[in-house]
C-alpha positions in Angstrom: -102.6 -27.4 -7.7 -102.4 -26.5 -11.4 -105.9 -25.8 -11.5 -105.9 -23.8 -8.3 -103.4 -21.7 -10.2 -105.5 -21.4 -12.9 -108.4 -19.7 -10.8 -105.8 -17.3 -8.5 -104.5 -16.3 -11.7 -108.5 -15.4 -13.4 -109.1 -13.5 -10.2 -106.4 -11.6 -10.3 -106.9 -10.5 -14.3 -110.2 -9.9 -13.1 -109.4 -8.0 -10.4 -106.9 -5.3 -12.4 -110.5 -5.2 -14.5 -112.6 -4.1 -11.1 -112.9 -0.5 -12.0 -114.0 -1.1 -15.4 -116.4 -3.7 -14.7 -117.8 -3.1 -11.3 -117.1 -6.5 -9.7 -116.1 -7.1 -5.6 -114.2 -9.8 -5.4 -113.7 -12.2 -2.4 -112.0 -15.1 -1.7 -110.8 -18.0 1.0 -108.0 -20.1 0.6 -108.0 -23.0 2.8 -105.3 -26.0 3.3 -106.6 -28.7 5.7 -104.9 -31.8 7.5 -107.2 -34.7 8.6 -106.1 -37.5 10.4 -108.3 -40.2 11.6 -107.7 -43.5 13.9 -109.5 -45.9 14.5 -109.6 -49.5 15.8 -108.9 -51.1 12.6 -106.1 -48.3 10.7 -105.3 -44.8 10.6 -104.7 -42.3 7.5 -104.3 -39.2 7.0 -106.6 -36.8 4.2 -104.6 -33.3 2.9 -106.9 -30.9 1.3 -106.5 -28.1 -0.5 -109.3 -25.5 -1.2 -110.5 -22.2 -2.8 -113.3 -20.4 -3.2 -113.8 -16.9 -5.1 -116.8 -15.1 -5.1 -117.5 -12.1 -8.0 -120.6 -9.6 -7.4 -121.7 -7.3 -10.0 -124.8 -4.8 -9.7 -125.8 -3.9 -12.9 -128.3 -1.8 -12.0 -129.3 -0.3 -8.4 -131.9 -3.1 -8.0 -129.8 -6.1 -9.7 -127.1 -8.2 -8.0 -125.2 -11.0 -10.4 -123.6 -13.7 -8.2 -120.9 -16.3 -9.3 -119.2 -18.3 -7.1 -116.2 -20.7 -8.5 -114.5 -23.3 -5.9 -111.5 -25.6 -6.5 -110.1 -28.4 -4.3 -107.1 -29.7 -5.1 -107.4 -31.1 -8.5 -111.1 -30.4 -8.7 -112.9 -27.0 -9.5 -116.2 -26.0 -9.8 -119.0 -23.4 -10.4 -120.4 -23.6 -7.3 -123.1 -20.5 -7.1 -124.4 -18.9 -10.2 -127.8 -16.5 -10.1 -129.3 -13.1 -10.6 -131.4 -11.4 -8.1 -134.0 -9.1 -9.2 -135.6 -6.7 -6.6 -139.2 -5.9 -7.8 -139.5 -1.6 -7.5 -143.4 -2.3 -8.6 -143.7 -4.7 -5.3 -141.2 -3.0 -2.4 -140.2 -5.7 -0.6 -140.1 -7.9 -3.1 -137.2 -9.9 -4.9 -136.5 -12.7 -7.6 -133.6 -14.7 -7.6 -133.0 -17.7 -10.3 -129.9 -19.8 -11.4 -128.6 -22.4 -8.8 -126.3 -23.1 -5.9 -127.7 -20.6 -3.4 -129.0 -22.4 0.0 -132.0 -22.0 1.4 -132.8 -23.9 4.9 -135.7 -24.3 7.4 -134.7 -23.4 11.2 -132.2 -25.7 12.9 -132.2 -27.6 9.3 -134.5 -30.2 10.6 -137.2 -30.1 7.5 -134.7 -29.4 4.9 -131.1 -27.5 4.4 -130.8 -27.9 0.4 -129.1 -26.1 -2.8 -131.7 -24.2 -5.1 -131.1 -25.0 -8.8 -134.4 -23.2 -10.1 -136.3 -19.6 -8.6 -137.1 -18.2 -5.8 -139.6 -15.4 -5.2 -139.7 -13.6 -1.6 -141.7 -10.8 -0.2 -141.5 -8.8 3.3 -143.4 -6.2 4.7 -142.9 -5.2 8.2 -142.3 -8.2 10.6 -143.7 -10.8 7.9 -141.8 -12.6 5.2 -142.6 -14.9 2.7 -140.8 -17.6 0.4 -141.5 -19.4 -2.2 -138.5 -21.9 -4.3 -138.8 -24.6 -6.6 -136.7 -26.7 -9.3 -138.9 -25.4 -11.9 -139.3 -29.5 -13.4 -142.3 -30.0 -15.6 -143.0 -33.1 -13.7 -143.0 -33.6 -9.9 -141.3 -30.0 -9.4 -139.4 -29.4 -6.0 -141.4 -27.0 -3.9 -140.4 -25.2 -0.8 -142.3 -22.7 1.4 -141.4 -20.7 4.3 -143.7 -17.7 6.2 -142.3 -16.1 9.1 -143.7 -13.4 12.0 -140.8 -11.7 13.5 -140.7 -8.9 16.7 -143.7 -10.9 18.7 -143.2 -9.6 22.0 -144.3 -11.4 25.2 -143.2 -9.8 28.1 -139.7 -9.9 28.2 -139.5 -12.5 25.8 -139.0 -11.6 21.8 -140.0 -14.4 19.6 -140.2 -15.5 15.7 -142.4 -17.7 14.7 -141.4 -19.7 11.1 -143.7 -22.2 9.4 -142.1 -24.1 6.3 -143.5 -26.8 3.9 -141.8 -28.9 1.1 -143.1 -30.9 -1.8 -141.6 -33.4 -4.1 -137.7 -32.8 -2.1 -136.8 -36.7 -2.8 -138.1 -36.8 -6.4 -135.0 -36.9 -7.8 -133.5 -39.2 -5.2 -136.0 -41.9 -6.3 -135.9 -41.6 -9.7 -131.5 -42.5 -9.6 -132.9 -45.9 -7.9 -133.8 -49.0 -10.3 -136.8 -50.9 -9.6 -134.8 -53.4 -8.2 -133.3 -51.1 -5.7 -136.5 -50.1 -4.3 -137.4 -53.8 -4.1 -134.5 -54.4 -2.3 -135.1 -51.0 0.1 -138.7 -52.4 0.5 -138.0 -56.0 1.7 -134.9 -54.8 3.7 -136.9 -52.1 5.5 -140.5 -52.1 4.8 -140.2 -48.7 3.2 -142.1 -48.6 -0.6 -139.7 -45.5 -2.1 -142.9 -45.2 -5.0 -145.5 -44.6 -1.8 -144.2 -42.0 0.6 -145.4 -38.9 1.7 -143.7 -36.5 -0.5 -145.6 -33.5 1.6 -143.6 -32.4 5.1 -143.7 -29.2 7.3 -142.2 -27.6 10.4 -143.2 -25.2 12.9 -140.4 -23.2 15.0 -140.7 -20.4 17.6 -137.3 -19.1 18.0 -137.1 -16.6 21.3 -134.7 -13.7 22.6 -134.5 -13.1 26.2 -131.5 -10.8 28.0 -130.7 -14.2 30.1 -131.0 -16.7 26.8 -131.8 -17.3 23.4 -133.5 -20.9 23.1 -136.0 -22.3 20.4 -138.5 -25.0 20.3 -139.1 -27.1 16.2 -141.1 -30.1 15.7 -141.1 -31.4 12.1 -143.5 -34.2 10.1 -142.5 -35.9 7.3 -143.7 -38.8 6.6 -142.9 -39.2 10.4 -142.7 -36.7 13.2 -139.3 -35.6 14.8 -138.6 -32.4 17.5 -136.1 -30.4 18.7 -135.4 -27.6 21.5 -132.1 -25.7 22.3 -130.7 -23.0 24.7 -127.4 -20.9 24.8 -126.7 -18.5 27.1 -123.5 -16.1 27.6 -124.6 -14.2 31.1 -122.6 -17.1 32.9 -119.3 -15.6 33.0 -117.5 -12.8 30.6 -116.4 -14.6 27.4 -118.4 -18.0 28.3 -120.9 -19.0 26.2 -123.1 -22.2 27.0 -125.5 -24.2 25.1 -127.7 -27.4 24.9 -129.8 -29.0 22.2 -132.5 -32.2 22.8 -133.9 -34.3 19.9 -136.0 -37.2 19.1 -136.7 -38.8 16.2 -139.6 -41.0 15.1 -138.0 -44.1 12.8 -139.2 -43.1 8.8 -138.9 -39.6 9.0 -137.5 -38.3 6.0 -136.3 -34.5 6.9 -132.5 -33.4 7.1 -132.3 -33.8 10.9 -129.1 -32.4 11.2 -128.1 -33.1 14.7 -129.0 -36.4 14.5 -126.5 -37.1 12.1 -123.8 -36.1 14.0 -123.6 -39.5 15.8 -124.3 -42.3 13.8 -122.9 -43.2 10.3 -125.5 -42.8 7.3 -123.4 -45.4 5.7 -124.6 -47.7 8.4 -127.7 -51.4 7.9 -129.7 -48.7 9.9 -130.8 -45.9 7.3 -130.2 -45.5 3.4 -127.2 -43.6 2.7 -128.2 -40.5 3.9 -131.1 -39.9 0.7 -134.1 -40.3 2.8 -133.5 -39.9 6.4 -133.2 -42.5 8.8 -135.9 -45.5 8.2 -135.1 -48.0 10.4 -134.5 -46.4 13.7 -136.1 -44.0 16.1 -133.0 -41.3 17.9 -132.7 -39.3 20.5 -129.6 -36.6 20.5 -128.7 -35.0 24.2 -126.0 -32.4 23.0 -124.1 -30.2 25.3 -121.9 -27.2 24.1 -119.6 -24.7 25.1 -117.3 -21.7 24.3 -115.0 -19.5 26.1 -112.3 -16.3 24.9 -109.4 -17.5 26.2 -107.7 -14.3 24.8 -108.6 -11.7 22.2 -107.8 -13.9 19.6 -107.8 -17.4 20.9 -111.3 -18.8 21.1 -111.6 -22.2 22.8 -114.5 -25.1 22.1 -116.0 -28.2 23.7 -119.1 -30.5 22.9 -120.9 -33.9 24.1 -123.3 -35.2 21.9 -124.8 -39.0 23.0 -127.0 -40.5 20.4 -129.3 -43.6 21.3 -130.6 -45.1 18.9 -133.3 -48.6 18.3 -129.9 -50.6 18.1 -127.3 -48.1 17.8 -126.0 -45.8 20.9 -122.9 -43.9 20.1 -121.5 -40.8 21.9 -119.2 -38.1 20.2 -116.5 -35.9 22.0 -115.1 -32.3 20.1 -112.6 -30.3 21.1 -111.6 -27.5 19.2 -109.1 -24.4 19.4 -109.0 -21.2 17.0 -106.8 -18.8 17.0 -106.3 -15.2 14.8 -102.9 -15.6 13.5 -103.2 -12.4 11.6 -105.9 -10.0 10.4 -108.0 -12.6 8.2 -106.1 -15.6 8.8 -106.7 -18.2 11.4 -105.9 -21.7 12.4 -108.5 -24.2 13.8 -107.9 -27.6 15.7 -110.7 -30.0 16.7 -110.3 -33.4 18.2 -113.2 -35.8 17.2 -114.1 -39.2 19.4 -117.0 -41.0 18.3 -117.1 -44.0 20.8 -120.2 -47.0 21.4 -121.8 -49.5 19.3 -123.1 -49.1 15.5 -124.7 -51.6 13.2 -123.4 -54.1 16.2 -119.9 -53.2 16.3 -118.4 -51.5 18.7 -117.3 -48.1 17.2 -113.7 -45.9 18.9 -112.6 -43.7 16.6 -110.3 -40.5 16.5 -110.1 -37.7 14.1 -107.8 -34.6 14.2 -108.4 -32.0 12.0 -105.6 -28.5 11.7 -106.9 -26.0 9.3 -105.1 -22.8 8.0 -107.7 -20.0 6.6 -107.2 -17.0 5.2 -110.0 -14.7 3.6 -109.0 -11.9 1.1 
């Protein structure tokens, strides 16, 4: 908490300075209960958490960024960089520091932090990025072009292609050669001979019935996702599904498919690579209603199936405005089937206070 009071106390010297210096400052303060059960024991996880943001535009076509974060005894620079829109290019902008994330659609190729530059150019309905690490050797390199406003018939659609190169290079080079011996013998995966190359193509489309998208992904191995939501059901209803599968080796974020099964698990490596020794398929079903103006309750069933592992996930969740920028959230998590083997029932409540200033 010390340090906590350490960072309220620098934002609030540096707000008193605001008119001098030109900075907005913004902030959430967050205190979170966790409790989980499971088959085996139960604890419970208290956190608390800040984060303070200060912007500064030096000049009309300059924005500074920091961003500090603290939780509980820990705190942080979390964001730090300087964007740089180009008045010989319009439509152009540099950005370079670190922290800031940049993400493919429906994070299945990547959802990552920059540390490095980032150069991006639009004109019209077309926009271009490119972002990389900026290392001498084996830099990280991340591309994204996207076509916006295509209209077919009633349908408006974006179309978003993005490429990465070199993502895991840093992941390999924490490993010892013994460790990727071991990951070679335990899952036929050589760590010095993948495919360090991976895109994805997405169509995202508007319709006045439903927004729904369609991704498929390859790297190193091929995985593909589609989704639907809707809110013409019923007034304050809003419905949703997503479907996934997953080829075993493919080495992108794959977000939803992490939901389900634990990275910690015989079945991938810690999260670093992906899932290497199973193919997945996700069925996810999701919903939301306005209970009242300020109540807003949730519900969704994800099953994931898995080579060896099958494991389905329940969430319930509740949030309600306690005052103007403050609200309190409650989800109930059950993730019950099998994993690694062993059968898997476990419960997790989670009550969090919020307030944004």
């Amino acid at each position: 908490m010390k340090k906590i009071s350490i960072l309220l106390a620098l934002a609030l010297v540096l707000a008193m300075a605001v008119p001098a210096m030109a900075v907005d400052i913004a902030g959430e303060v967050e205190f979170e209960r966790e409790y989980e059960d499971n088959d085996d024991d139960s604890w419970v996880n208290n956190t608390t958490s800040i984060e303070l943001d200060f912007t500064a535009n030096p000049a009309d076509n300059v924005t500074a960024f920091v961003g500090l974060e603290a939780e509980n005894e820990d705190t942080w620079v979390d964001e730090a960089w300087i964007n740089v829109d180009l008045v010989e290019l319009p439509g152009a902008a540099l950005k370079a520091g670190y922290g800031w994330t940049i993400a493919a659609p429906q994070d299945l190729l990547y959802d990552t932090d920059v540390h490095g530059a980032e150069f991006s150019y639009a004109v019209e309905n077309v926009a271009v990025s490119f972002a990389s690490d900026l290392d001498n050797d084996d830099s990280q390199k991340f591309v994204e072009a996207s076509v916006s406003d295509l209209v077919f018939g009633e349908v408006t659609s974006t179309a978003t292609l993005n490429f990465v190169d070199n993502v895991h290079a840093g992941d390999i080079a924490d490993f010892t050669e013994s460790d990727i011996e071991g990951i070679k013998d335990a899952y036929e995966v050589d760590l010095n001979d993948l495919d360090e190359n991976g895109f994805s193509i997405a169509v995202d489309n508007s319709h006045e019935m439903a927004d729904f998208y369609v991704t498929f992904a390859d790297f190193e191995e091929s995985a593909f996702q589609l989704g639907a939501e809707t809110d013409v059901l019923a007034p304050g209803l809003t419905v949703g599904f997503d479907y996934g599968q997953m080829d075993e080796g493919y080495l992108g974020e794959a977000d939803l498919f992490e939901g389900g099964l634990d990275l910690d698990s015989d079945d991938v490596i810690a999260g670093d690579f992906g899932f290497l020794d199973d193919d997945e398929t996700v069925i996810a079903f999701n919903a939301a209603y306005d209970v009242a103006p300020s109540l807003v309750a949730s519900f969704e069933y994800a099953m994931h199936d898995a080579d060896d592992d099958e494991v389905d996930v329940l969430t319930l969740g509740a949030e309600y405005d306690l005052a103007e920028n403050t609200t309190l959230e409650f989800e109930f998590e059950n993730r019950d089937g099998e994993l690694a083997g062993d059968d898997v029932d476990e419960d997790t409540i989670t009550t969090t206070l919020t307030t944004n200033f």
